[in-house]
C-alpha positions in Angstrom: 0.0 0.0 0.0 1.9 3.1 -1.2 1.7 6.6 1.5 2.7 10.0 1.6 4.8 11.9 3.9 1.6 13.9 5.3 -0.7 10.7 5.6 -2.2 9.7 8.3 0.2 7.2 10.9 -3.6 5.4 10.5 -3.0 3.9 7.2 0.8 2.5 7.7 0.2 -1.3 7.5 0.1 -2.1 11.3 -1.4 0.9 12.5 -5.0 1.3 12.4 -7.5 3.3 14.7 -6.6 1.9 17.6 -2.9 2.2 17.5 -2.6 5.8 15.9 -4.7 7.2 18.7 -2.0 5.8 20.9 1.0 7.0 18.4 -0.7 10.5 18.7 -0.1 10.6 22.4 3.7 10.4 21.3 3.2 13.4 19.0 3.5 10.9 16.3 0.5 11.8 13.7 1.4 11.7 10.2 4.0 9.3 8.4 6.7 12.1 8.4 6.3 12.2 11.8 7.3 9.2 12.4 10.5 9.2 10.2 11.5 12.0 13.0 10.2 9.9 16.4 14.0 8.6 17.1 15.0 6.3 18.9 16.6 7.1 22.5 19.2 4.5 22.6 20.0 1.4 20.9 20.1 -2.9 22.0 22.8 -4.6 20.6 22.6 -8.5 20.5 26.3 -8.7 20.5 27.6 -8.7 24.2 30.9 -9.5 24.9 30.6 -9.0 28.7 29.5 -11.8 31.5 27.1 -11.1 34.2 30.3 -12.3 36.3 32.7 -9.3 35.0 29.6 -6.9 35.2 31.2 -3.6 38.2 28.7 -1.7 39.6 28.1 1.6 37.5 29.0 0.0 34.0 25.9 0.5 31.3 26.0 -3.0 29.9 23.8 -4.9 27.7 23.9 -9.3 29.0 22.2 -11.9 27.8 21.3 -14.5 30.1 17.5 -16.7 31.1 15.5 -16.2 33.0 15.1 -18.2 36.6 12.4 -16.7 38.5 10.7 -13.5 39.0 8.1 -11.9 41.9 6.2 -9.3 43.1 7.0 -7.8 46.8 4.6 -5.0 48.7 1.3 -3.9 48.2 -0.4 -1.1 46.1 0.2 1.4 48.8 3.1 0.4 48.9 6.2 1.3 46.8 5.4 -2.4 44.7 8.7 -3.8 43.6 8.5 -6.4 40.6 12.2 -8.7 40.4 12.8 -11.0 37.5 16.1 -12.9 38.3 18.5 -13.6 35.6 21.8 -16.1 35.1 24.0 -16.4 32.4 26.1 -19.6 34.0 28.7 -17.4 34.8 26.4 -15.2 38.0 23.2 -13.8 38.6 21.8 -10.3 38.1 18.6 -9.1 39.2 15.8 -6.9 37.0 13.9 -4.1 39.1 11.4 -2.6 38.1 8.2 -0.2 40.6 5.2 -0.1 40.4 5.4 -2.4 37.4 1.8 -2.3 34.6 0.5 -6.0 34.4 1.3 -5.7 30.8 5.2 -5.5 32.1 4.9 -8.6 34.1 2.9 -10.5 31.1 6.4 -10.1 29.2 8.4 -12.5 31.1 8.6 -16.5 31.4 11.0 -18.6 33.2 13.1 -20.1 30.7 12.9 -17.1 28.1 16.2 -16.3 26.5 16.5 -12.4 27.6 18.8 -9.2 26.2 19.0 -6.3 29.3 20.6 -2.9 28.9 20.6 -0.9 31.6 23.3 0.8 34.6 25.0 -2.0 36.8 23.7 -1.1 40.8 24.2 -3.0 43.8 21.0 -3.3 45.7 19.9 -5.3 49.0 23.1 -6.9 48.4 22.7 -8.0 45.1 24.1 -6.6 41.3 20.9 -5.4 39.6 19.6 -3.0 37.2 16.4 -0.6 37.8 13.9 -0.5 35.2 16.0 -2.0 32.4 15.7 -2.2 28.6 15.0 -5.4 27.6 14.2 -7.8 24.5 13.0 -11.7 25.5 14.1 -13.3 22.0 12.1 -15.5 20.1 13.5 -18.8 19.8 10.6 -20.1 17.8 9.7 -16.5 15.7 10.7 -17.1 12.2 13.3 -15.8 10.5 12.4 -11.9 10.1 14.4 -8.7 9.3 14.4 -7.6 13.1 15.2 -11.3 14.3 18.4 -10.9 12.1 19.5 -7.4 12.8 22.1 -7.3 15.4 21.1 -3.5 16.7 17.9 -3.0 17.6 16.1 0.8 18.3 14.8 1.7 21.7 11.8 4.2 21.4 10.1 6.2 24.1 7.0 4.0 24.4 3.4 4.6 25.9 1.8 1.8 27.5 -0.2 -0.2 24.6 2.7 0.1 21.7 5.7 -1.8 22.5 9.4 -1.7 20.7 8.8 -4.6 18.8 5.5 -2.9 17.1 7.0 0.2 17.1 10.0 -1.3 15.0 7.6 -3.0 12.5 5.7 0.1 12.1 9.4 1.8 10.9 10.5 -0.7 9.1 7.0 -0.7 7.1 7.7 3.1 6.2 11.4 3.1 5.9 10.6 0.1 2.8 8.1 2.8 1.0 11.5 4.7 0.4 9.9 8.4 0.7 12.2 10.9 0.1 12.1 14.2 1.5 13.6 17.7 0.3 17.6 18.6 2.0 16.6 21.5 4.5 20.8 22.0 4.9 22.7 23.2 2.3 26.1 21.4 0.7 28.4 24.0 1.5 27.7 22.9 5.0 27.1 19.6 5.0 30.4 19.2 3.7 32.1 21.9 6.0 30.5 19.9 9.0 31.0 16.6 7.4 27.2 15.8 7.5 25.3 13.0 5.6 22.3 13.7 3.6 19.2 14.1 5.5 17.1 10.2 3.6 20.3 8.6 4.4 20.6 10.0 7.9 17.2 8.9 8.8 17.4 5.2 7.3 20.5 5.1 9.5 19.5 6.5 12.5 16.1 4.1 12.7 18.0 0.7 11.1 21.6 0.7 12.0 24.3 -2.0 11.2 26.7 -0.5 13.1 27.7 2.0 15.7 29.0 4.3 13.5 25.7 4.2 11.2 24.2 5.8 14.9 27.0 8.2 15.6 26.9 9.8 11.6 22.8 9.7 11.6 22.8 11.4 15.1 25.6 14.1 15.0 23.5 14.9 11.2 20.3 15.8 13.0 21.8 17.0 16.3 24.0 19.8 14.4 20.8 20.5 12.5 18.1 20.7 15.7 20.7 22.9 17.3 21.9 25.2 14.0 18.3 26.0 13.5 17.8 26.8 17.4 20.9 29.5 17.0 19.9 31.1 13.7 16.6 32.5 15.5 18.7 33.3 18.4 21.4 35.4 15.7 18.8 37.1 14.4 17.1 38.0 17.6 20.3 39.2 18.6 20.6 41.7 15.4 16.8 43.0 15.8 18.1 43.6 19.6 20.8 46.0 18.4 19.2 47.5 15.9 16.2 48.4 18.3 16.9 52.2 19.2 16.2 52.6 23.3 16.9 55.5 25.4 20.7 56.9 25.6 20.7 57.3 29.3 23.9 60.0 30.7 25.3 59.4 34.3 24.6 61.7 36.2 25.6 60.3 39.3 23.3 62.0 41.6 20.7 59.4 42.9 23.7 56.7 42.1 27.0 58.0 43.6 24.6 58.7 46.9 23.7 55.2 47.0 26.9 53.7 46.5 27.8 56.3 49.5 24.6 54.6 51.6 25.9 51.3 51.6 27.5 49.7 54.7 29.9 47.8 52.2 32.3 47.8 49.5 30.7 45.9 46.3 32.8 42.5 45.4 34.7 43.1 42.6 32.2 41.3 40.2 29.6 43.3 41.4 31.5 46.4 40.4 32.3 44.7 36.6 28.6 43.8 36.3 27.6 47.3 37.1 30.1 48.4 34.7 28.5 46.5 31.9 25.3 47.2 32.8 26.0 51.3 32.8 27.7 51.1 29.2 24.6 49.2 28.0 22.4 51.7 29.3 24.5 54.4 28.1 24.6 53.1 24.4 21.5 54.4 22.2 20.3 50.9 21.4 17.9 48.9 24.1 19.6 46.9 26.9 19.2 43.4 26.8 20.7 41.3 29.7 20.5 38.8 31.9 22.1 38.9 35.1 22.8 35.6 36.9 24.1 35.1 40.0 23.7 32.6 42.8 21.8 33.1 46.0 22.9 35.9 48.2 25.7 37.2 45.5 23.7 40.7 45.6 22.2 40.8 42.2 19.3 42.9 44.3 21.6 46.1 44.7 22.8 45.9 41.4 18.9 46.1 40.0 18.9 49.4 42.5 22.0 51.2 41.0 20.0 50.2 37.0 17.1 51.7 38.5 18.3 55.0 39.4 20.0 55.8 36.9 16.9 55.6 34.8 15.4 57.8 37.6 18.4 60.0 37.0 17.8 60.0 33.0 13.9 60.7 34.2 12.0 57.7 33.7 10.3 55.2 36.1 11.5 51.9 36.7 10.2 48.9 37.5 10.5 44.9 38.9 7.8 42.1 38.2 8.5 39.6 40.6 7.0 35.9 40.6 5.4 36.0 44.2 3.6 38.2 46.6 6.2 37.5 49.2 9.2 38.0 46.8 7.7 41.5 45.4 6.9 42.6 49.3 10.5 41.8 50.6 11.6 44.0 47.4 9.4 46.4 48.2 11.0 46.9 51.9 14.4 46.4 50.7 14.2 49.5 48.0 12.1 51.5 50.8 15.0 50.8 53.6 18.2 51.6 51.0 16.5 54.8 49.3 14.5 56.0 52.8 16.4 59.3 52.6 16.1 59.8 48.4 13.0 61.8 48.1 11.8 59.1 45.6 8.4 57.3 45.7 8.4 53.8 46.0 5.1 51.6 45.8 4.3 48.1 45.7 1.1 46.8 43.4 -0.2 43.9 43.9 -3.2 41.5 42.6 -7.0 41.7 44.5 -8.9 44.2 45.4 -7.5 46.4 48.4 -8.1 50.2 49.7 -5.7 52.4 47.8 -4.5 50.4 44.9 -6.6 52.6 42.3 -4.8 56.0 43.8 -1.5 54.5 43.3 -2.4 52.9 39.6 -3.3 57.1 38.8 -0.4 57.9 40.4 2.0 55.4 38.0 -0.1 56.7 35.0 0.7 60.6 36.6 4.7 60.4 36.6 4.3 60.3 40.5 6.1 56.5 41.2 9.7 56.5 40.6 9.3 53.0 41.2 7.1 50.3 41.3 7.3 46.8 42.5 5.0 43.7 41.5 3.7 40.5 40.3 1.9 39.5 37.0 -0.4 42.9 38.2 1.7 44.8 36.9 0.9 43.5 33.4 -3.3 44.2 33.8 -4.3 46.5 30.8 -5.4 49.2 33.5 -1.7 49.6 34.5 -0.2 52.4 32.6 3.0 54.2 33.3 4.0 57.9 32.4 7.8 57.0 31.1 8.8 53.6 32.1 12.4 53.2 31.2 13.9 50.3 33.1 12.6 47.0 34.0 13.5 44.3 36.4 12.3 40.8 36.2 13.0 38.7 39.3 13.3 34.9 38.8 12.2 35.4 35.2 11.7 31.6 34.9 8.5 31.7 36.5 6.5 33.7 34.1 5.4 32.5 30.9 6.7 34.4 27.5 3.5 35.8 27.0 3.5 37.8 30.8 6.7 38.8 29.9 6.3 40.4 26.4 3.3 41.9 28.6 5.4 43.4 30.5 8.1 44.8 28.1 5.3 46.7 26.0 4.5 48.7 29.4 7.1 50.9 27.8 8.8 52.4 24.7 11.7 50.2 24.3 12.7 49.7 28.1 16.1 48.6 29.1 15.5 44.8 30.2 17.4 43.3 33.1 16.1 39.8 33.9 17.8 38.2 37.3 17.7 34.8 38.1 19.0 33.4 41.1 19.4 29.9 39.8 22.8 29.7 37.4 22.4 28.2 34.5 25.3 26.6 33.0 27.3 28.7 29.6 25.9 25.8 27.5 22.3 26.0 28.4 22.4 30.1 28.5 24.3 29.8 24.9 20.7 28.0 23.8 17.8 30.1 25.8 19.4 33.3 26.1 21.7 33.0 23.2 20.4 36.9 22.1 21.4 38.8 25.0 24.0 39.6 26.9 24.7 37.7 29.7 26.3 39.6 33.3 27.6 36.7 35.9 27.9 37.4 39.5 30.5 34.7 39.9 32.1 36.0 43.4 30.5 35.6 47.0 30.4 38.3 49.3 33.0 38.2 51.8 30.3 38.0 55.1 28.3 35.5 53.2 28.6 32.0 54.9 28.7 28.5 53.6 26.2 26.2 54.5 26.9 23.3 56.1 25.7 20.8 54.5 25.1 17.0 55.3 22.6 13.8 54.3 21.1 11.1 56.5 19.0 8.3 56.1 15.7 8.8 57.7 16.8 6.1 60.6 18.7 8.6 62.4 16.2 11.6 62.2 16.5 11.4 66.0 19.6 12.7 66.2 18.7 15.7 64.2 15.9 16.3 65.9 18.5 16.5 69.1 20.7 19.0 67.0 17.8 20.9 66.3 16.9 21.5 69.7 20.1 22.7 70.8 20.0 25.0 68.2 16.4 26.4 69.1 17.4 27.2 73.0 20.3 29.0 71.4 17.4 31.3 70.0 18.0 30.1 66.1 15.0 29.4 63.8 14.6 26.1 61.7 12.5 25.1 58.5 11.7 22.0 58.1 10.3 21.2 54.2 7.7 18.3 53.1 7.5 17.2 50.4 3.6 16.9 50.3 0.9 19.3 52.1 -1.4 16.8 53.1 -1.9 12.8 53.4 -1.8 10.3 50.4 -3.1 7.0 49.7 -0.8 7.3 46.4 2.0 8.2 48.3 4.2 7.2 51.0 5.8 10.8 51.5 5.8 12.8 54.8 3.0 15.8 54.2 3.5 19.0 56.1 -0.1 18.6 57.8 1.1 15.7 59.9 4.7 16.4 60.2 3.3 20.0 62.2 1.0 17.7 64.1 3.6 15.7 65.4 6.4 18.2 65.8 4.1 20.6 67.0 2.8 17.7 70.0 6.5 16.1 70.4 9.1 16.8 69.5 9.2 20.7 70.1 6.0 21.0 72.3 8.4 23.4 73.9 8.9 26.0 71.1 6.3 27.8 68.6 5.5 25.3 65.3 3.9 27.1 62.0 2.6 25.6 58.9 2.6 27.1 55.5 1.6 25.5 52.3 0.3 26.7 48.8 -3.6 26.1 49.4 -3.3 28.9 52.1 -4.3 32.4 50.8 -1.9 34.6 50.1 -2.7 36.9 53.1 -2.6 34.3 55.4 0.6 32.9 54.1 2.4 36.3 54.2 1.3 36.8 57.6 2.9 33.7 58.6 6.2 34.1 57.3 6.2 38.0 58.5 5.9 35.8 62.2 8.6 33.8 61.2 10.6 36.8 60.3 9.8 39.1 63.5 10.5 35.4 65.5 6.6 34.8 66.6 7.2 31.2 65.3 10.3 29.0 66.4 9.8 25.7 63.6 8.1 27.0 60.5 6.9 23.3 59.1 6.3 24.3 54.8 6.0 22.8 51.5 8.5 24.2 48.7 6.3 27.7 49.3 9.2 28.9 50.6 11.6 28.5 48.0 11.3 31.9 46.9 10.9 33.6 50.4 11.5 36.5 52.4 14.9 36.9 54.0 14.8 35.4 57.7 19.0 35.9 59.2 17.9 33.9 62.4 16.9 30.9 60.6 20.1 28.9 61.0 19.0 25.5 59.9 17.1 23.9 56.7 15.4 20.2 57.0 14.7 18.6 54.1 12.3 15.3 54.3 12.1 13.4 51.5 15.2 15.3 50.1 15.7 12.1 47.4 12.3 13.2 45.5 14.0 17.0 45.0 15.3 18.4 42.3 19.2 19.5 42.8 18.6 23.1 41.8 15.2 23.2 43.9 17.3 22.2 47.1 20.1 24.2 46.6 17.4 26.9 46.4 15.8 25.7 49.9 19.1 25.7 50.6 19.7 29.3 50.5 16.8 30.3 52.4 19.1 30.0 55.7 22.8 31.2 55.9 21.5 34.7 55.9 22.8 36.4 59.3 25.7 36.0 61.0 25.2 32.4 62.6 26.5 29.7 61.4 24.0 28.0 59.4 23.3 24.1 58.5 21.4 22.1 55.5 20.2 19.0 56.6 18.8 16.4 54.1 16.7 13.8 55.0 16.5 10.6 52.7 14.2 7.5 52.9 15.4 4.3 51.3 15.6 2.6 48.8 17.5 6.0 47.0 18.4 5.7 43.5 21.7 6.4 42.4 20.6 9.4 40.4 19.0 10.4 44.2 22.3 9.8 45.5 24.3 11.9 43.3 22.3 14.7 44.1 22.4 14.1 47.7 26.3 13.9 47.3 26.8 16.8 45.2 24.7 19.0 47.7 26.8 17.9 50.5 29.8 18.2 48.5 29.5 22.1 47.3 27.9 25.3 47.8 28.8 26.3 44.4 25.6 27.1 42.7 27.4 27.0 38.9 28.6 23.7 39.5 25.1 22.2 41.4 23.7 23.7 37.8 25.7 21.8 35.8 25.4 18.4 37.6 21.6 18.9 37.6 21.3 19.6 33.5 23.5 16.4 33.0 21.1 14.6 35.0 17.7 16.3 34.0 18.2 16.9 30.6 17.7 20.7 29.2 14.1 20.7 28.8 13.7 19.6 32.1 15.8 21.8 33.5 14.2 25.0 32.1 11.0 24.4 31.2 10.2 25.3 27.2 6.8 25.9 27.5 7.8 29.0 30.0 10.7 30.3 28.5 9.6 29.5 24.5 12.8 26.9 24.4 11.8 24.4 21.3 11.8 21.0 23.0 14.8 19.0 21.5 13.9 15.6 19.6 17.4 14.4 19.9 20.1 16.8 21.0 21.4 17.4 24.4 22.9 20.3 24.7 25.3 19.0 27.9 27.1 16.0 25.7 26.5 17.8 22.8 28.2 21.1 23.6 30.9 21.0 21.3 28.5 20.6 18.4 26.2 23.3 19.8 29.5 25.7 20.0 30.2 24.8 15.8 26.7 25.3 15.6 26.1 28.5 17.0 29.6 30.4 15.4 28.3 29.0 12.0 24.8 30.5 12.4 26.0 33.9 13.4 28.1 34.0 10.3 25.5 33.4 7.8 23.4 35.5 9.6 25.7 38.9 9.7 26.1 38.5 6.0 22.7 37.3 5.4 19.8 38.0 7.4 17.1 37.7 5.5 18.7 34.5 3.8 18.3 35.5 0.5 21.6 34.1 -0.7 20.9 31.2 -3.3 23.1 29.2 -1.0 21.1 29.4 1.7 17.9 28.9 -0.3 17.0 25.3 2.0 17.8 27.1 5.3 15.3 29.7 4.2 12.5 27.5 3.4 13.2 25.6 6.6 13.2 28.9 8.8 10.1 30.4 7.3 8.2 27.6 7.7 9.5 26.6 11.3 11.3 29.1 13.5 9.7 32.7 12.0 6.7 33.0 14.2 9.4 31.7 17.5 10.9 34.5 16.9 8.7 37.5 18.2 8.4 35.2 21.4 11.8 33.9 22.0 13.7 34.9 25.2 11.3 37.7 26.3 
C-alpha cells in the first residue's frame, strides 16, 4: 500500500485506529512524523561482557534466562517487581516499581532475555532498575528484526511496545519516501554531515555504531543550527532596536553607592560596569544577570534603576510571588529611605488604595514600582517607564513577559535569576542577550553546612535541632507533600506540624505554611517567622522563593531524594543569611536511587551554585531543567545540549556568520535554510527569550 509523507500514521500497515490514537499521544500523527520519532538508545545482541565481569556503575547490555521473578509490597506500597537472571557465569537481578500488568505478562521462566541498563548494587545484590529489555524468540521465524544485530529503543506509551514500534518503521522506511535537504552542501560538507534520507534510514536501522553516531551528529548539528539562527537574528533585531541613551549623572547613584554599609565585590563592580555602558549606548539593553543566592544581584537592580530615575523615567521589577515583590518592596524603601523618591508596591486583588496608586504610576508620581503579574493588567499604565526588572524570570510564561516589556517604549531589560544556568544552556535560551555573571561571593556570606542522613537517624537531628532552638536560632523544616496520600508514602507538612508541634518541640512555637493557604494568610505567617513569633516553621516548597529570615540557621529537608538538585540548593539558600553559622540537613528515605544519590552527594559536597547547575542539566536533561513551555525553548527531539556542547558551540559560530552576512537568507546558497526557517522558527521569533 503506497503513502505520503503527510498521511495519516492510521494507514501505515500495522497501524489502524486503535494504534494511531495511541501513536498521537507520542506526537506521532502523520507518516513524516514518524520518520522524525528517534529512537533514544539502541540494544545490541552482540555482548561481549558476562554477568560475572559486570562492576557496579557499567551501562551493559547481557544476555542470560531467565530463573524466577516476583512481586513484593502492596499497592500502597512502593510495589517492587524482580525477574532474576543467570547467564552460568552469576546472577543479576531486573527491578522494576510499580510495574503495569502488561510489564509482568512479558516475562517466562526459561525465556532467553537481552538487558541494557546501569550495573547497581541493591539489597546486596548486582541489579539493574527498570532495564531495557528484549526476550528473544526462539521459535519466531526468520524476520528482518530477528536478524539485525542493533535493535532501536523508542520512548514508548503503555499499549505500543518496541517490537510494534519497529515494524511500524521498518513498514515506512521500505516505501523509500524521500524528503527535500533543509541543509545546504556548503555545510554539509564543512560539518561533514550526511544527507538528510540517508541520515534517517540510519539513525532508525543501524548496522553498526557508527551508522548511529553519523545519523545522530546529522540531526543533532541540525536541531541545534536551527535553534541558533533565530537566536542570531534575535540578537541583530536587539541591536538595531533604538532605546533611550541614558547620561550618568551620578546624583541618585553615587549617593547610594555612598549609603551602603559595604564595599561591592569586585564582580559586582564589573557587572555594574557593563550594565552602565549598556544603558548608556542608544540601542535597548538586553541582559540577563545571573548570580547565585545571596551574591547581591538585588543592589545591582537598584543602582540600573536609578540611573533611569536619574535620566527621568520610572523603573520597575515584576516579581513571581507576593512575598518576593513585598521583601523587594522593603528592601528598595530601607536603601532609598532618605532619596525623596516614591516607592510603591502593586499587587493583585482588590484592596483600599491600589486605584490612587495605579493614577499615580499613569501621573509620573512612582519613581518605582514593585510587582507580580499585576503589573501587566491592561489598567496599569505608566507615564515613562524606562527600566525593567524581572526577578526569577523563569517563572512567568513568554506571553507575561512580552506583557510586561510593552508597558514601555523600548525599556532597558534586566532579567535576574538566582538559579545559574550553565554557559551551555544560557548559549541555547538566552543566546540573544548579553549575559552579566555574579561569579564571586560576598565576603560575610557563609557556607552552609551541608550533610545527608537516612531517615533512621532523624533522631539525632531532631536532638541538633533542639540545641539549636534554646540558642534562640529558627529552623525550616520542608515536606514534600501538604497533606496525606493514599498514592504516596511521603511525609505531608499537615502531619509532620502535628507531630512536631505535639512532640518533638511541644516546647517551642511550630507554623505551617503550604500553597492552598491564601496569600494573606501565608504572608502573615512568614512575617511571624521573620519578627521570630514562630520558632519551627513546618512548609512545603512555598518557601523557596521567600522573604529573608538571618535567624533561621537550619534547613530540613524530608524526602530530600524526591528534590530536584537546583530546587534544594534553592531551599538551601533560604538559611545562611545572618551572622550564625547556618546548616542544611537532608533527610532521605530508602531505597534511593543512584541518580538520588548523586544529588544528595553533590549538595553535600559544594555550595557552588554553577557547579550544582551543571550536575543537575547532565542529569535532567535541558528541557527539564528549564522548562520550554515557559521560556519558548523548542523541546529538543534528539540533541542534548550537555554531551552535545561541542556541536552546539560549531553550531552557533556557523549560524552567526551566515546571519551577519545574510539576514534575510536571500543568498541562493542558503535557499533550504530559508525554506526551513520560514516555515518553522519565523513566528518563535517574536516570542523567544522575552
Amino acid at each position: 500500500m503506497a503513502f505520503q509523507l503527510l498521511d495519516s500514521i492510521q494507514f501505515v500497515p500495522g497501524v489502524g485506529p486503535k494504534r494511531a490514537k495511541l501513536l498521537n499521544k507520542l506526537g506521532v500523527k502523520t507518516v513524516k512524523d514518524l520518520l522524525f520519532y528517534f529512537p533514544r538508545d539502541y540494544l545490541s545482541k552482540i555482548s561481549d561482557k558476562h554477568i560475572a565481569d559486570l562492576k557496579i556503575n557499567d551501562i551493559a547490555s547481557v544476555k542470560g534466562r531467565i530463573t524466577g521473578f516476583d512481586t513484593k509490597g502492596n499497592r500502597f506500597q512502593k510495589q517492587q517487581f524482580r525477574v532474576f537472571i543467570s547467564d552460568g557465569t552469576g546472577y543479576i537481578t531486573l527491578m522494576w516499581f510499580r510495574p503495569s500488568p502488561w510489564l509482568i505478562k512479558q516475562f517466562e521462566v526459561g525465556k532467553e532475555i537481552i538487558i541494557l541498563g546501569r550495573i547497581q548494587y541493591y539489597y546486596n545484590k548486582l541489579c539493574v532498575i527498570h532495564p531495557d529489555f528484549e526476550i528473544v524468540q526462539e521459535k519466531e521465524k526468520k524476520s528482518f528484526w530477528v536478524e539485525q544485530d542493533i535493535l532501536p529503543l523508542y520512548p514508548l506509551t503503555e499499549g505500543i511496545s518496541n517490537k510494534v514500534l519497529r515494524k511500524i518503521v521498518k513498514n515506512v522506511l521500505s516505501q523509500k519516501l524521500f524528503l527535500d535537504e533543509t541543509l545546504p552542501e556548503y555545510i554539509r560538507q564543512t560539518k561533514q554531515l550526511i544527507p538528510l534520507n540517508e541520515a534517517l534510514h540510519k539513525i532508525h536501522i543501524p548496522d553498526s555504531e557508527k551508522d548511529i553516531a553519523v545519523s545522530r551528529k546529522r540531526f543533532v548539528f541540525e536541531e541545534l543550527f536551527f535553534l541558533e539562527l533565530m537566536l542570531a537574528r534575535k540578537k541583530v533585531n536587539w541591536h538595531k532596536a533604538s532605546g533611550y541613551s541614558m547620561e550618568l549623572k551620578k546624583t541618585y547613584t553615587t549617593k547610594l553607592k555612598r549609603a551602603l554599609p559595604y564595599i561591592l565585590t569586585d564582580a559586582q563592580k564589573r557587572v555594574l560596569n557593563e550594565i552602565v555602558e549598556d544603558m548608556k549606548s542608544p540601542h535597548q539593553m538586553n541582559r540577563l544577570l545571573q548570580g547565585d543566592v545571596g551574591s547581591g544581584k538585588t543592589i545591582i537592580s537598584i543602582f540600573a534603576m536609578l540611573l533611569a530615575i536619574e535620566n527621568g523615567f520610572q523603573a520597575a521589577i515584576m516579581a513571581p510571588t507576593e512575598i518576593l515583590a513585598t521583601q523587594h518592596y522593603f528592601s528598595l524603601r530601607e536603601f532609598l529611605k532618605n532619596f525623596g523618591l516614591r516607592v510603591e508596591l502593586l499587587l493583585g486583588g482588590v484592596y483600599a488604595g491600589k486605584q490612587n496608586i495605579k493614577e499615580a504610576i499613569e501621573n509620573g508620581k512612582v519613581d518605582i514600582v514593585i510587582g507580580t503579574h499585576s503589573l501587566i493588567q491592561k489598567d496599569v499604565n505608566f507615564h515613562k517607564l524606562g527600566m525593567i526588572v524581572i526577578d526569577e524570570q523563569h517563572r512567568f510564561g513568554v506571553m507575561q513577559r512580552l506583557s510586561f516589556t510593552q508597558k514601555g517604549y523600548t525599556p532597558d531589560k534586566l532579567i535576574m535569576s538566582a538559579t545559574p544556568i550553565p554557559r551551555s544552556l544560557a548559549l541555547t535560551v538566552y543566546g540573544d542577550l548579553d549575559v552579566s555573571v555574579i561569579d564571586e561571593l560576598p565576603p560575610y556570606k557563609k557556607e552552609i553546612y551541608t550533610n545527608w542522613i537516612t531517615a533512621s537517624k532523624k533522631a539525632q537531628v531532631y536532638e541538633f535541632i533542639t540545641k539549636q532552638l534554646k540558642m534562640g536560632r529558627q529552623v525550616y523544616v520542608v515536606c514534600p507533600l501538604v497533606e496525606e496520600s493514599e498514592k504516596s508514602d511521603l511525609r505531608d507538612a499537615t502531619n509532620t506540624y502535628k507531630e512536631l508541634q505535639s512532640t518533638i518541640f511541644k516546647d517551642f512555637k511550630v507554623g505551617l505554611l503550604h500553597g492552598r493557604m491564601h496569600n494573606q494568610e501565608k504572608d502573615e505567617i512568614m512575617f511571624d517567622f521573620k519578627e521570630h513569633k514562630i520558632d519551627v516553621l513546618v512548609s512545603t516548597t512555598v518557601i523557596e522563593v521567600g522573604i529573608d529570615v538571618p535567624n533561621a540557621t537550619i534547613m530540613m529537608i524530608e524526602h530530600a531524594e524526591r528534590f530536584g538538585l537546583s530546587q534544594l540548593h534553592q531551599l538551601r539558600g533560604r538559611v545562611g543569611r545572618g551572622a550564625y553559622k547556618s546548616y542544611c540537613v537532608l533527610v532521605a528515605y530508602e531505597p534511593i536511587s543512584e541518580e538520588a544519590m548523586i544529588r544528595l552527594n553533590t549538595l553535600k559536597e559544594t555550595n557552588d551554585g554553577f557547579r550544582i547547575s551543571e550536575v543537575d542539566l547532565e542529569l535532567r536533561g535541558p528541557g527539564e531543567f528549564f522548562g520550554t513551555k515557559q521560556s519558548g525553548l523548542p523541546a529538543f527531539r534528539i540533541a542534548n545540549i550537555v554531551r552535545d556542547r561541542q556541536i552546539l558551540e560549531d553550531a552557533r559560530k556557523l549560524a552567526f556568520k551566515i546571519i551577519q552576512n545574510d539576514y534575510n537568507l536571500d543568498d541562493e546558497k542558503n535557499s533550504e535554510l530559508k525554506q526551513k526557517y520560514r516555515k518553522y522558527y519565523l513566528k518563535r521569533e517574536r516570542l523567544f527569550s522575552y
